[in-house]
N, C-alpha and C positions, 0 to 999 in steps of 0.2 A: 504494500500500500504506500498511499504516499505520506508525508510527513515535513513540517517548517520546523527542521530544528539549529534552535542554537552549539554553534562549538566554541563562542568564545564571548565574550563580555566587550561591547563596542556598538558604536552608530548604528540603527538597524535601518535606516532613512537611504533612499536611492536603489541601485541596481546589484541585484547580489553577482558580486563578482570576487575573483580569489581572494581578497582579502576582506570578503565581507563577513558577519558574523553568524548569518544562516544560510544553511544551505537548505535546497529542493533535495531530501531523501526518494529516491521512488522504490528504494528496497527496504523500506522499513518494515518488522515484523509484525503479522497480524494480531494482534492479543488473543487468546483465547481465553474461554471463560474457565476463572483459577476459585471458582468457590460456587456452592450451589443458590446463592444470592446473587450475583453477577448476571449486570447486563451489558449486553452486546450492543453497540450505535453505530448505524451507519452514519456519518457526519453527512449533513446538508449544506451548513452554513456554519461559520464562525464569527464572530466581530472581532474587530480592533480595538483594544482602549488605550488609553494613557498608559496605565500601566505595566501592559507588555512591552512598551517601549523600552520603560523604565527597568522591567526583568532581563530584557537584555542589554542594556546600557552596565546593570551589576547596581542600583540606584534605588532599586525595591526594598521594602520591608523584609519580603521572604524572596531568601535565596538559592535557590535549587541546586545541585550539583551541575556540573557540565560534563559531558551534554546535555542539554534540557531540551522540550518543546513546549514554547511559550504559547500562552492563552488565556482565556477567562471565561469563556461561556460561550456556548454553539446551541445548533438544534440537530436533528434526524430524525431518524427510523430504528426502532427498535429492529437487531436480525437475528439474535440470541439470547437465550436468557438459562438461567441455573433452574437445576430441578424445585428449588424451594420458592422460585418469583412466581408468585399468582397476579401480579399487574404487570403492565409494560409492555405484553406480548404483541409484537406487531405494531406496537402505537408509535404516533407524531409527537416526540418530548421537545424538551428543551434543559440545559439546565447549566449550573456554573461550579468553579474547583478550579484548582491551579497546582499545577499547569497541566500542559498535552490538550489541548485543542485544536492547535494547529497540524490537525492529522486527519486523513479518511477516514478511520474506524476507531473506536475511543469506548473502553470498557469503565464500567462503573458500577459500585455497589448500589444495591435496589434503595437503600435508605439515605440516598446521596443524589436520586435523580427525583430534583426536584418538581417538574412540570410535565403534565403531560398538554401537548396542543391541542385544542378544539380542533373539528372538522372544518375546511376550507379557512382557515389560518395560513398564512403566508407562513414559512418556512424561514425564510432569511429576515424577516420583520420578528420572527421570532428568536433567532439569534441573537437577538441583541435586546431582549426582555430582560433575563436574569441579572446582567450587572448594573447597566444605566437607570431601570426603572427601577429595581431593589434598589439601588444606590437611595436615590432620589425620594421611593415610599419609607423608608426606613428616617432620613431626614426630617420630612417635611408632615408626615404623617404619625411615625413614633415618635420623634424627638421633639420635634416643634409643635407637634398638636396645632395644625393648622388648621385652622375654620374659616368658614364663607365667609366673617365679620373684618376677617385682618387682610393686610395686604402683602402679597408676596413679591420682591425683589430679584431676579435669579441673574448672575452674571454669567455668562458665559454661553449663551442661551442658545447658541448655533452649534454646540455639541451636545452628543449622545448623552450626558448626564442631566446638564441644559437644558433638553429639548424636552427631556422626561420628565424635567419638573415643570416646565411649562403647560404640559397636558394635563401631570397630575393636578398645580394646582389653580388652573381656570377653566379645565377644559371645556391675502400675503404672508409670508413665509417673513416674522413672524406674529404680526400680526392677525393671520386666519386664523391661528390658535386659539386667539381669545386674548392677546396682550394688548391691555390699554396705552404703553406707552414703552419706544424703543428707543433705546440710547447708544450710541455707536461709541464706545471708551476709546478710540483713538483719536475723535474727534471734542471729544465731550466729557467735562467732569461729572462724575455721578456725583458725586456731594453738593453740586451747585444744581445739577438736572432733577434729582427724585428727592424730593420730601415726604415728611409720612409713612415711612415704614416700617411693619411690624415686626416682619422675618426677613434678612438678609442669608441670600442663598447664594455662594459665589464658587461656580464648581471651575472657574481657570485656577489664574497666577493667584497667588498670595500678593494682596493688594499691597501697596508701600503706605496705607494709610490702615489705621484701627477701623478693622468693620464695624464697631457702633459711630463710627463718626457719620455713617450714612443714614442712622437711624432719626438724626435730628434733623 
């Protein structure tokens, strides 16, 4: 099968060539199922985030051994499963774990796959469910206990964690979402642009100013 793996710690941005730091495997081995819980995925889709970048840059929290194969969360097709899995069989998942995503086939224990996909669900729209929108509900919904009352701020709002908080919390580009008001930060101060805000959501750069300066 095939396989994105890392052999060395460095830029993963541009054209893989000899001295890049992943290479295209296409003889990588297929897993077979190693426990009667074990499920088998054919991969469909993977996303990109930030932090694969960051996994191979060597920049992460968690550091894998090398070789690794970096990723965060994909979708597919169930094609295997252990004698003890009574769910899964056959089904459209989704689900996230680090690393090894960036592979055709991708095994996982049955208490670890966390989605299964409704019927006529996008497949690659669903690849990129697990980390951006957890990211994002977990935030905005656990932490922040946001309600219809407050107003929500989101930086970064043209990436996948970004976008996710935009849907989750109002649901043109980005305006057809539901955003009353856009501010371009390369042009524009947010502390002079938005007043009034209850929750500051900023999934870029770590701002060179205190995120409660934006709240007054």
């Amino acid at each position: 099968m095939e396989a994105l793996v890392c052999q060395k710690l460095g830029d993963p941005v541009g054209k893989m060539e000899e001295n890049s730091p992943i290479v295209l495997s296409k003889r990588h081995p297929i897993p077979q199922l190693d426990s009667t819980t074990a499920v088998r995925v054919r991969v469909k889709a993977t996303s990109l985030n930030y932090a694969n970048c960051l996994q191979i840059l060597g920049k992460y929290q968690e550091k894998p051994p090398l070789p690794f194969i970096p990723g965060s969360d994909y979708s597919g097709v169930v094609d295997a499963v252990g004698t003890n899995v009574s769910n899964f069989k056959g089904d459209h998942v989704c689900s996230f774990a680090s690393p090894c995503f960036l592979r055709s086939i991708h095994l996982i224990d049955q208490s670890q796959l966390k989605f299964r996909v409704p019927e006529g669900c996008d497949l690659v729209a669903a690849a990129a469910l697990p980390v951006a929108f957890g990211t994002s509900h977990v935030a905005l919904v656990r932490r922040a206990h946001l309600t219809s009352f407050q107003v929500l701020l989101v930086l970064g709002a043209a990436g996948g964690v970004g976008f996710s908080a935009v849907q989750i919390g109002k649901v043109e580009f980005l305006k057809s979402l539901g955003v009353d008001h856009v501010v371009d930060s390369s042009k524009e101060d947010v502390t002079v642009s938005v007043k009034g805000v209850d929750v500051l959501y900023d999934s870029g750069e770590i701002p060179a100013i205190p995120a409660n300066t934006c709240l007054f």
